[in-house]
N, C-alpha and C positions, 0 to 999 in steps of 0.2 A: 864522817859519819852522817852528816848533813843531809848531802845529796843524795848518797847512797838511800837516806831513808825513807829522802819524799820519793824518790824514783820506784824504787821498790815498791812501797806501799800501795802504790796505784796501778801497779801489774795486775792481769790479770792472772788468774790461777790454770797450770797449763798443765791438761792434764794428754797423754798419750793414743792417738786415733783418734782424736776430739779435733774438730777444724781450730786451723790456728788464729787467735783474738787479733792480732796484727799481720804483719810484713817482717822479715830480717831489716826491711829498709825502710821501715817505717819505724820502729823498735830503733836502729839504730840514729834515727832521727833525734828522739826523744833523749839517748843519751850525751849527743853534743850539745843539747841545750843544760844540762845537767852535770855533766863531769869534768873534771879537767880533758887538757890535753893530751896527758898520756895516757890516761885510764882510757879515749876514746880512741887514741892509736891502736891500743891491746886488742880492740875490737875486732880487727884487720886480722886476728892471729886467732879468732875463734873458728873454722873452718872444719868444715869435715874430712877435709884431707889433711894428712899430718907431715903433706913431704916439705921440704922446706922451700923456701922460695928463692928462685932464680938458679934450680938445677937442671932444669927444660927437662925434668922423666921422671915418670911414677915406678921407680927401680924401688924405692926407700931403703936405699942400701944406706944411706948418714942419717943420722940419729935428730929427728928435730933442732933447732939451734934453740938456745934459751931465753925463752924472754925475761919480762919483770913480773912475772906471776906466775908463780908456783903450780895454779891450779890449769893452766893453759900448759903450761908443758907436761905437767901429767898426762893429760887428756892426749896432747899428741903423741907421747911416749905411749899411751896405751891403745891407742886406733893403729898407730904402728907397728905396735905387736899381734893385733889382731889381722891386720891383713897379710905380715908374713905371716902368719901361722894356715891364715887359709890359703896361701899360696904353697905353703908346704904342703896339706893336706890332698889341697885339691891335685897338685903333682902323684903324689902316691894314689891315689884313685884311678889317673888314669896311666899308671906306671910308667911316668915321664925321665928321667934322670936330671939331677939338678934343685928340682925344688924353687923354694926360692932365693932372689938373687940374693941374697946372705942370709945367714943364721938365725932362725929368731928370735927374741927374745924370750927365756922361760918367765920373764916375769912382766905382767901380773899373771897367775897361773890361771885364773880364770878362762882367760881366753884361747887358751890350748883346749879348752871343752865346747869350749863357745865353738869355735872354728871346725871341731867336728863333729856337731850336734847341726850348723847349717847346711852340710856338704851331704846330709842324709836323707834333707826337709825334700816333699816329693815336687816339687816347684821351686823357679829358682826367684819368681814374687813372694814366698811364702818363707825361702833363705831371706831374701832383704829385709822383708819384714821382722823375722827374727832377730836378725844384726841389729837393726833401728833399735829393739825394744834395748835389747840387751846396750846397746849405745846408750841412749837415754838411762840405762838402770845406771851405767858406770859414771855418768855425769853427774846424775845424783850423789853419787856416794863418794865422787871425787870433790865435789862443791863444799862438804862440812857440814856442821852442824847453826854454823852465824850465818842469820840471814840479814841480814842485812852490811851486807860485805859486797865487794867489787867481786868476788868469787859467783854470788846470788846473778848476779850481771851480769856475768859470761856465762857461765851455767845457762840460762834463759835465751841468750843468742842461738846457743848450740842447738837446743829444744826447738827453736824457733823454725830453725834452719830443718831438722831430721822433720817437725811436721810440717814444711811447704815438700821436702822432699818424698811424703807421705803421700800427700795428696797430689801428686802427679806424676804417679804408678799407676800405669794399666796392665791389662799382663805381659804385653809386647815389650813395654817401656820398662816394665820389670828387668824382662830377661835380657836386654840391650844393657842396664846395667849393671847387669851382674857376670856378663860379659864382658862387656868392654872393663868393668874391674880389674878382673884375674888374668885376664888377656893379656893385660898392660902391663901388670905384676911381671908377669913368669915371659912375655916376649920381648918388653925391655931390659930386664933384668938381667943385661951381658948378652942377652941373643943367644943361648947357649938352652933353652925349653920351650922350643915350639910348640902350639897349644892349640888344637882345635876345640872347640865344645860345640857340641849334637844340640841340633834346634830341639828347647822344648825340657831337655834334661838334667841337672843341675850336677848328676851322680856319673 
């Protein structure tokens, strides 16, 4: 409770489209001087992609693997559901057969709305952007109510990471990754839903 609380306490308060007070890597500095060693390993495992590590392809057809915190596999159990889901969606838009490379999950239900409420947005920087927020809202409400908990910790990683990847969006570099996203979803996904998307269009 120690570290957790001098660490915490001297965070700055992060609020969403506000430039970010540090670095991921700078932030993550601050916690090896502070935490043990496995609390700093977990760190490695806050990441905005939720596929697991050492499968060479963003298919996410396996289920994150589990760590030692609860609140990190949520998190990647729910960025997981949310990208198949926009890979299903975005399949039916453009009447693809296939979908995505497995089933998605109905749960959390949220993000069955999420997934086609950005597939509607007239831009596809304006789709990221919505994803971010709504990312951000779910990290919130996945972290808890105890702040001053290793949960507080990684929560703030996450944030850290969605605003550097905030502020270096143009609208080029938007739609390059909102592209190469779903591209990668539904072309490696068994090879079986090839995917063009029209410069410019998200829909």
């Amino acid at each position: 409770m120690g570290s957790y609380y001098y660490l915490v306490a001297q965070l700055p308060y992060l609020i969403y489209g506000q430039p970010a007070p540090m670095s991921p890597a700078v932030f993550k500095g601050l916690c090896r001087e502070l935490l043990s060693a496995s609390e700093v390993a977990l760190l490695d495992a806050c990441t905005l992609d939720p596929e697991p590590e050492g499968t060479g392809a963003e298919s996410y057809r396996e289920v994150p693997s589990a760590t030692a915190s609860l609140f990190i596999d949520a998190w990647r159990n729910w960025e997981r559901a949310l990208r198949l889901q926009l890979a299903r969606y975005r399949a039916q838009q453009l009447k693809r057969e296939g979908g995505a490379p497995v089933d998605p999950p109905e749960e959390p239900q949220e993000v069955v709305a999420l997934a086609k409420a950005a597939l509607v947005l007239d831009s596809p920087l304006e789709a990221e952007l919505f994803l971010d927020q709504s990312r951000w809202n779910a990290i919130e409400a996945l972290q808890g109510s105890v702040y001053f908990h290793a949960n507080t910790i990684y929560a703030y990683l996450l944030k850290l990471l969605l605003m550097e990847r905030r502020s270096s969006f143009r609208l080029e570099e938007g739609f390059a990754e909102y592209k190469g996203l779903y591209a990668a979803i539904m072309e490696r996904g068994g090879g079986n839903v090839p995917i063009s998307i029209e410069s410019g269009e998200p829909k």
